[in-house]
C-alpha positions as CSV (number, residue, x, y, z in Angstrom):
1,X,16.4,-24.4,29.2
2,X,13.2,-24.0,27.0
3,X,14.2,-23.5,23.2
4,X,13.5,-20.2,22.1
5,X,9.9,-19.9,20.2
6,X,9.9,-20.4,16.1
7,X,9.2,-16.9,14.5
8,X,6.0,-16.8,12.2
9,X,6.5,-14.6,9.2
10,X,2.7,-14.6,9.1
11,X,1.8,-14.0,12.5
12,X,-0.3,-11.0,12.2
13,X,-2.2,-12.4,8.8
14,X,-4.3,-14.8,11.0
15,X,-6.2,-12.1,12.4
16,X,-9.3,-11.2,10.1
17,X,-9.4,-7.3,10.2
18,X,-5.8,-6.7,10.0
19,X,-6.4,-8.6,6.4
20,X,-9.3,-6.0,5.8
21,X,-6.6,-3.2,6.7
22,X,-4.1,-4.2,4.5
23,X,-6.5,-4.3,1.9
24,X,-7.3,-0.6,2.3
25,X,-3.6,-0.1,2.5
26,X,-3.5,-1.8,-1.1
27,X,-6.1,0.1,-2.7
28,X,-5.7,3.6,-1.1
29,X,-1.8,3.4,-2.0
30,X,-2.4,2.3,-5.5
31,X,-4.8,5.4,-5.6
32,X,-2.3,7.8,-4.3
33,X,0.2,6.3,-6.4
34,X,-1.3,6.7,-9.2
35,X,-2.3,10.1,-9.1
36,X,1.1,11.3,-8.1
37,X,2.2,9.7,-11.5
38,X,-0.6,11.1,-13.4
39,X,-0.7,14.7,-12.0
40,X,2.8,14.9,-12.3
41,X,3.4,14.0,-15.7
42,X,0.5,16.1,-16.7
43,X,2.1,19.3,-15.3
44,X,5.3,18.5,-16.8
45,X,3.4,18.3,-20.1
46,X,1.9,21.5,-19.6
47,X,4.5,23.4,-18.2
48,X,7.9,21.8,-19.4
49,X,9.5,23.0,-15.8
50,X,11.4,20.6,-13.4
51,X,10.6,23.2,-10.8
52,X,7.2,22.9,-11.6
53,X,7.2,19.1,-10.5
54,X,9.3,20.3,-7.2
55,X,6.3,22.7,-6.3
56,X,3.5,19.8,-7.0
57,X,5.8,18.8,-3.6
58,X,5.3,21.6,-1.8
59,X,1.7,22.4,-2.3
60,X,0.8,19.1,-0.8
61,X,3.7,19.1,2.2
62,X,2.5,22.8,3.4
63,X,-0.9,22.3,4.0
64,X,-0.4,18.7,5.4
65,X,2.2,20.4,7.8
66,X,-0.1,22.8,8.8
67,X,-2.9,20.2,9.9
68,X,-0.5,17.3,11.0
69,X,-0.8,18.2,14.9
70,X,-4.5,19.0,14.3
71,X,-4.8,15.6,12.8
72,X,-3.2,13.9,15.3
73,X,-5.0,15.2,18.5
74,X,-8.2,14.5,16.5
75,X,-7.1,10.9,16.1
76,X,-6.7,10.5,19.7
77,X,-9.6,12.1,20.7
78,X,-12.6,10.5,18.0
79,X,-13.2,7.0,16.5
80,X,-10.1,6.1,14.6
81,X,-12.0,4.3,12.1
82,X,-14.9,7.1,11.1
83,X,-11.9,9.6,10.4
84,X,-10.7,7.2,8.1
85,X,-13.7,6.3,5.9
86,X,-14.4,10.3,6.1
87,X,-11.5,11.4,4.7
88,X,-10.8,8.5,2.2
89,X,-14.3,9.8,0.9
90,X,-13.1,13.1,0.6
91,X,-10.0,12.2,-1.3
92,X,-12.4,10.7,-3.8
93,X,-14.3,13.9,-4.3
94,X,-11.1,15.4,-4.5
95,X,-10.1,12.7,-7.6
96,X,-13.2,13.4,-8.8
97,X,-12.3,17.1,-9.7
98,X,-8.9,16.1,-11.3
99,X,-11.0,13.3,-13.7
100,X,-13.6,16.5,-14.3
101,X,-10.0,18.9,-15.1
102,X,-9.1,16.3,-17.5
103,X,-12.1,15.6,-19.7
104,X,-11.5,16.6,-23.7
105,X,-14.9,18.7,-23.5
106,X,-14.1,20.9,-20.4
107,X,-11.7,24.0,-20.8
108,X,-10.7,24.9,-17.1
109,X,-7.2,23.3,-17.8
110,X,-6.6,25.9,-20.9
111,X,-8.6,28.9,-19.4
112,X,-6.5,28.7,-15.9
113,X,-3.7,26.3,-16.6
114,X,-2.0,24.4,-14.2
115,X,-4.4,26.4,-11.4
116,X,-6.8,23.9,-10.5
117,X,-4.8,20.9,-10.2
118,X,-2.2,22.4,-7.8
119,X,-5.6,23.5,-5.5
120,X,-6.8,19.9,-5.9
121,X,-3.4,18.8,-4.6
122,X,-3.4,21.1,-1.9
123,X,-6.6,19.3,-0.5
124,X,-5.1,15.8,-0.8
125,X,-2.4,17.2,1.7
126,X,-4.7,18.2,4.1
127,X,-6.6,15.0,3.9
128,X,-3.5,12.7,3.6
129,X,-2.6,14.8,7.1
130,X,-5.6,13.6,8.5
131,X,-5.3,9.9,6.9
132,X,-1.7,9.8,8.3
133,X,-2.8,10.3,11.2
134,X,-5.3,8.1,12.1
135,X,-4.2,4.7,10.1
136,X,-0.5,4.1,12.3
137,X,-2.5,4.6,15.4
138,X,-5.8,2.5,14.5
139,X,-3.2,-0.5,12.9
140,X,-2.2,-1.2,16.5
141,X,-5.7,-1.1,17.7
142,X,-6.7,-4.5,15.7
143,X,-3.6,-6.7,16.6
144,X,-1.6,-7.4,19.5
145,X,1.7,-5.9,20.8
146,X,3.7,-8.9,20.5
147,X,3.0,-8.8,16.3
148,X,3.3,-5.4,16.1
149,X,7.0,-6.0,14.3
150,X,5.2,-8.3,11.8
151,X,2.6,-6.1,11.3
152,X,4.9,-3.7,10.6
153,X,6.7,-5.7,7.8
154,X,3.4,-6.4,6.3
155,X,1.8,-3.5,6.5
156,X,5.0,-1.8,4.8
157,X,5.4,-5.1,2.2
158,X,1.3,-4.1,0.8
159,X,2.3,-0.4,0.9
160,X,5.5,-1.3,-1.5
161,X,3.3,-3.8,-3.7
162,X,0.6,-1.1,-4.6
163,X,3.5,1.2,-5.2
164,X,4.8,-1.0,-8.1
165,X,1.6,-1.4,-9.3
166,X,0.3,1.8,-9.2
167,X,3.3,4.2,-11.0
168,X,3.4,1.2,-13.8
169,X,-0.6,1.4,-14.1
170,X,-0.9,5.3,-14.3
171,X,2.0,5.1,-16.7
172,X,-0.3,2.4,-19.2
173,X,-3.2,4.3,-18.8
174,X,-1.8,8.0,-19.5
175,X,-0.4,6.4,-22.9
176,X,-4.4,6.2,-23.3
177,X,-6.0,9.2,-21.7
178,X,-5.4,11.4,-18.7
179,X,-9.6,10.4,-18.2
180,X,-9.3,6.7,-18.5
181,X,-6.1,7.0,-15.6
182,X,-8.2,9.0,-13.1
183,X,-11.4,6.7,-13.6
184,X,-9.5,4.1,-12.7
185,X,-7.5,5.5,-9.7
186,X,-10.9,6.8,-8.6
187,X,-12.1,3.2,-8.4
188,X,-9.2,1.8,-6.3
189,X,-10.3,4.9,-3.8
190,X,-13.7,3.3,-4.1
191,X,-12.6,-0.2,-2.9
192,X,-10.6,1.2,-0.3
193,X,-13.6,3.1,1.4
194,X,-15.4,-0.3,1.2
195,X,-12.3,-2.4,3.1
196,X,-13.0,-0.3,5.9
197,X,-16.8,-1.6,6.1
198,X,-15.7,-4.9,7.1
199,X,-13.6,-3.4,10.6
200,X,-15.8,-2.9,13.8
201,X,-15.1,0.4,15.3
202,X,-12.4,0.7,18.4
203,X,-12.9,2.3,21.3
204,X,-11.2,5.5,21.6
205,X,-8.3,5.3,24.0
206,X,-8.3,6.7,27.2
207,X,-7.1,9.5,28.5
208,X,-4.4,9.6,31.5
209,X,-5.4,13.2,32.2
210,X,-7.0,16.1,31.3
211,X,-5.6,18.8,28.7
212,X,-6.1,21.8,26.8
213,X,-6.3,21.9,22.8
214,X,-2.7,23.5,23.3
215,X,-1.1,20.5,25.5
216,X,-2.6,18.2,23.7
217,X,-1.4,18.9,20.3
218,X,2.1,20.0,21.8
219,X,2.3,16.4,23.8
220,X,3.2,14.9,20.6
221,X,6.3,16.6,20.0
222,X,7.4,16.8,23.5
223,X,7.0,13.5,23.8
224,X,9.3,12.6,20.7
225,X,12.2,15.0,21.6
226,X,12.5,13.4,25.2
227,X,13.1,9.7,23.2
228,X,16.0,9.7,22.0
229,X,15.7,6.5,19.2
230,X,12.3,7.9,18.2
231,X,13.9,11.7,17.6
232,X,16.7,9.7,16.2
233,X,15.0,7.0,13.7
234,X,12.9,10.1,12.5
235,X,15.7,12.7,12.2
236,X,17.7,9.9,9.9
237,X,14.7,9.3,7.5
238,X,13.9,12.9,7.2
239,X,16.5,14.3,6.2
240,X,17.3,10.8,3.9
241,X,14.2,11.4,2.3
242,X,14.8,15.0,2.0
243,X,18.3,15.4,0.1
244,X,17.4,11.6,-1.3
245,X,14.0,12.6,-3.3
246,X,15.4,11.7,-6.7
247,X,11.6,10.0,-7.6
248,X,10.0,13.5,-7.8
249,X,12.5,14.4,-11.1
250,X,11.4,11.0,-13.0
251,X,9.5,12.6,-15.3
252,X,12.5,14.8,-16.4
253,X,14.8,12.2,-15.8
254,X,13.3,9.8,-18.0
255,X,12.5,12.8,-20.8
256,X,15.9,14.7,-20.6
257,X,18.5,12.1,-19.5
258,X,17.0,8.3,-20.7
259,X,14.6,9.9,-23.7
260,X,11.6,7.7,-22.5
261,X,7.5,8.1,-22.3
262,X,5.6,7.3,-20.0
263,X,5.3,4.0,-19.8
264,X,8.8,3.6,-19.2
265,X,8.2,6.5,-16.4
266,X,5.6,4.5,-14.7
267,X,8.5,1.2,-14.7
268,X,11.4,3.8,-13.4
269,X,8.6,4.8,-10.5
270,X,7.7,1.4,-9.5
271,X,11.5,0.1,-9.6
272,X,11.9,1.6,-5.8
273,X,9.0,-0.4,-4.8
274,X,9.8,-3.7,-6.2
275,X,13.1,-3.9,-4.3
276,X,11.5,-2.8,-1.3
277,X,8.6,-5.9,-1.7
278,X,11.5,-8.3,-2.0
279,X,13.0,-7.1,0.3
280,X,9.8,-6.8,3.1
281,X,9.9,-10.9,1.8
282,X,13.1,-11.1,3.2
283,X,12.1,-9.2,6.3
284,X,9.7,-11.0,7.2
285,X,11.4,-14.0,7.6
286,X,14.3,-12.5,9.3
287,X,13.2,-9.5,10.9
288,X,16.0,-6.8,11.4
289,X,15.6,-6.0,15.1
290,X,18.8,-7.9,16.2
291,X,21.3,-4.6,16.1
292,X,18.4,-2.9,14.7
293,X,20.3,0.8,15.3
294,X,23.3,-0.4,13.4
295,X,21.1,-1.9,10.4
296,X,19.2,1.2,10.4
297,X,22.3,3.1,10.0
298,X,23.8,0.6,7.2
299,X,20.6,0.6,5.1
300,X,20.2,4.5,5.0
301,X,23.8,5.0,4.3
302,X,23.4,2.2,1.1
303,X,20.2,4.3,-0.1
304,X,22.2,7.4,-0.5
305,X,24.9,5.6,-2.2
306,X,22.2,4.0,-4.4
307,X,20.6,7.2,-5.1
308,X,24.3,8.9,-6.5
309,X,24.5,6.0,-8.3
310,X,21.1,6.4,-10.2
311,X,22.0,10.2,-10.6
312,X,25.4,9.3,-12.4
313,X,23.3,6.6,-14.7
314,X,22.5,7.4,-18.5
315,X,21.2,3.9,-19.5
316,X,17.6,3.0,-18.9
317,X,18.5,-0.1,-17.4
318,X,21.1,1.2,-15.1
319,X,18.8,3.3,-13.5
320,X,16.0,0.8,-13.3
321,X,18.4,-1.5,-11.0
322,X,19.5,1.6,-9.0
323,X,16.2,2.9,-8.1
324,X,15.2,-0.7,-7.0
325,X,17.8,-1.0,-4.8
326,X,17.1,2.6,-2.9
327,X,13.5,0.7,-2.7
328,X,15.3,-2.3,-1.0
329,X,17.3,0.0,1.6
330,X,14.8,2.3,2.3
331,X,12.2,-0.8,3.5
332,X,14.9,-1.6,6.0
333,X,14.8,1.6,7.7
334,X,11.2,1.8,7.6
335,X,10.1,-1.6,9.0
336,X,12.4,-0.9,12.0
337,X,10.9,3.0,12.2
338,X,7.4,2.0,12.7
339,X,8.2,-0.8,15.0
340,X,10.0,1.5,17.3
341,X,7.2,3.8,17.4
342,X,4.7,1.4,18.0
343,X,6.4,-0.1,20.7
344,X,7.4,2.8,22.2
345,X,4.3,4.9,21.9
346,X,1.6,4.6,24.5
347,X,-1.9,4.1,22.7
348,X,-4.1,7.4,23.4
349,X,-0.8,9.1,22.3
350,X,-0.4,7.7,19.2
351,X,-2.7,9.5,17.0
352,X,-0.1,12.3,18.2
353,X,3.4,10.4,17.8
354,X,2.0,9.6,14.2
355,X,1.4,13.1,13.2
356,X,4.7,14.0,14.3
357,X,5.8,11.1,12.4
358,X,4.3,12.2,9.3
359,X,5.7,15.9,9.8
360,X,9.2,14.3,9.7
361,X,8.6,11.9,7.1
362,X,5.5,12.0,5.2
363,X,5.8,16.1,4.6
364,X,9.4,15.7,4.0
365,X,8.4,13.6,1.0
366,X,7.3,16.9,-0.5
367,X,9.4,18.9,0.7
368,X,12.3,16.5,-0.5
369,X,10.2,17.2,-4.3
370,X,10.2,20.8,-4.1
371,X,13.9,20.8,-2.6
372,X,15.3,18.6,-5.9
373,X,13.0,20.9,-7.9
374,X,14.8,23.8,-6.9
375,X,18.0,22.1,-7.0
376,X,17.7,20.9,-10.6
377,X,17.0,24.6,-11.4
378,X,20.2,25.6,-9.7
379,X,22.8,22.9,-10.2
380,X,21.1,20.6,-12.9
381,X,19.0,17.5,-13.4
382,X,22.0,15.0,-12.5
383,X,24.0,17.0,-10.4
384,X,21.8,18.0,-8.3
385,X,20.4,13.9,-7.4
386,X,24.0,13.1,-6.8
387,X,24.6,15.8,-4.3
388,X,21.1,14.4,-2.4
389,X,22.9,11.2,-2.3
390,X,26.3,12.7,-0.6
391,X,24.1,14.8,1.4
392,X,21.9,11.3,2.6
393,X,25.3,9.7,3.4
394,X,26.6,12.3,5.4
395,X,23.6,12.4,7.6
396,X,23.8,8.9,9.0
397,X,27.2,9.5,9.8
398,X,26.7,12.7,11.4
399,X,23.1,10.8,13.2
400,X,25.7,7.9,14.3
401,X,27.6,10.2,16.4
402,X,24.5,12.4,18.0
403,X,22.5,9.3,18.5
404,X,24.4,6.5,20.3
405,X,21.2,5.0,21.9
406,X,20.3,4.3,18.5
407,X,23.6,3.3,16.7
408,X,23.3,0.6,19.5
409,X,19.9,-0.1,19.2
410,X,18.3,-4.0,19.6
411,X,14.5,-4.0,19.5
412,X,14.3,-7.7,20.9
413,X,14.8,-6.0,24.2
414,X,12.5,-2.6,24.1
């Protein structure tokens, strides 16, 4: 009987343009990170309103919605890697504007208020629709299927990194200036845009037959409601992330309940990506795709009861240790996500499968803002994040029963 092959945490790090791609991962994130910390403490200092940080949320989920299955035929049907560079350019014009809002001698903040930064934000969801998109789908393009679960890990592990680096840098830098933050994220943008340089184009993948504008974008979701683990894995993490999106009421967390600034606000942001980095360290040394469904299910159910945790917590500390360990659930569920979509997602449809992905999970980030927004308004600050938790907890058991396939799921054998 041959022995069974050693696994190689770093298996997908020995190929040269996957390193290029996490480090526009790592530099895009920390951009996107950043601003989310920056615009979002700056409309709480301009308005005061919890439901004003819910609706910095929405703005972003509703246009990125409304592009997603755009985005996603478009990243199955043109160069993977010229949609990214494009629309990494035009978040930094978009940057650009927020630095210009921002500067002592210009008056557009004070004539229209908080105006202009919700219209910048709206942009940024139409280009992260677009950037969503394409990056899942050209990822799988530059390694091989049998690292794709490595790949995963990794690519998840620099996502998390930037995102503890990122909310605690914005939170430094807006203790200087609201200017000084957005030069800086503007530069990380910058670097990202250059990582890109360094990948040769892909070809664009084949089509097995020919469609309308009408199948094609439809082919996406048809294609995940006949897959039951897909439909399943996403349906858990949406509506996780949707009842569970206590990070979006930080900054009147940390004002209101733990009477902190914001450099304290950028540690409380980052504490949710610091568990999930130790934990990706873990992962990748022993991946979770042995009873995959049933970690899946145990991770999410942990994050919920993490997240009422952190919404019962008055000490700073408390809810540092809290928030890190939603982080350190979460990454669970979302290493074995995007492995079963890239294994079970043909490659010209997964510019498609990705924007259905990112309707379920990266809108439902937003939404999941605006929804604790309006929830803090109607229930309270703490009461209403511990009711996302019980709400987070009852969804994986109500997903456990309607989705056996993936309660008994072992990716070792997809």
């Amino acid at each position: 009987m041959s022995e069974k092959p050693k696994h190689d945490p770093f298996a997908v790090l020995r190929y040269k343009e996957f390193n290029f791609f996490l480090a526009n991962r790592f530099f895009l994130t920390l951009g996107i990170q950043m601003q989310s910390v920056i615009v979002g403490w700056q409309v709480y200092a301009l308005t005061k309103d919890v439901f004003a940080l819910g609706m910095i949320g929405l703005t972003e989920a509703i246009p990125f919605i409304a592009i997603s299955l755009f985005s996603g035929h478009i990243a199955d049907t043109f160069n993977r890697k010229y949609i990214l560079l494009f629309f990494t350019f035009l978040f930094f014009i978009v940057t650009g504007f927020l630095l210009y809002f921002s500067l002592d001698g210009v008056h557009v903040l004070k004539t229209y208020g908080t105006l202009p930064i919700f219209i910048s934000i709206a942009f940024v969801g139409v280009i992260r629709g677009f950037i969503s998109a394409a990056n899942s789908s050209f990822m799988a393009q530059l390694v091989p299927r049998t690292v794709y679960g490595n790949a995963a890990t990794w690519n998840s592990t620099v996502w998390h990194i930037a995102s503890v680096l990122g909310p605690s840098l914005a939170g430094l830098l807006i203790a200087v200036n609201y200017t000084t933050a957005y030069i800086v994220d503007i530069s990380f943008i910058c670097l990202a845009f250059l990582a890109f340089l360094f990948i040769a184009s892909k070809p664009i993948p084949v089509k097995e037959k020919s469609e309308s504008l009408f199948e094609s974008l439809s082919a996406g979701i048809k294609f995940v409601f006949k897959n039951q683990l897909i439909l399943g894995a996403l349906s858990l993490d949406l509506f996780a992330v949707l009842f569970g999106g206590a990070v979006a009421l930080l900054p009147a967390f940390a004002d209101k309940v733990l009477h902190a600034g914001a450099v304290e606000l950028g540690f409380l942001r980052a504490a949710p990506a610091v568990g999930a980095v130790l934990m990706a360290l873990i992962i990748a040394y022993k991946p979770p795709t042995k009873n995959a469904g049933r970690n899946l299910f145990l991770s999410v159910g942990a994050f919920g009861l993490a997240t009422i945790l952190f919404g019962l917590s008055t000490n700073f500390y408390l809810a540092l240790f809290f928030l890190f360990l939603t982080g350190a659930f979460d990454n669970v569920s979302v290493v074995i996500r995007h492995t079963i979509l890239q294994l079970s997602t043909p490659d010209n449809m997964r510019g498609r499968v990705s924007a259905v992905n990112g309707i379920f999970i990266g809108s439902s980030n937003e939404i999941g803002a605006f929804e604790s927004g309006a929830a803090a308004r109607a229930l309270g600050l703490r009461p209403s994040i511990v009711f996302g938790g019980i709400m987070t907890v009852l969804v994986v058991l109500a997903t456990a029963k309607l989705a056996p396939k993936l309660r008994k799921l072992n990716i070792d054998h997809l």
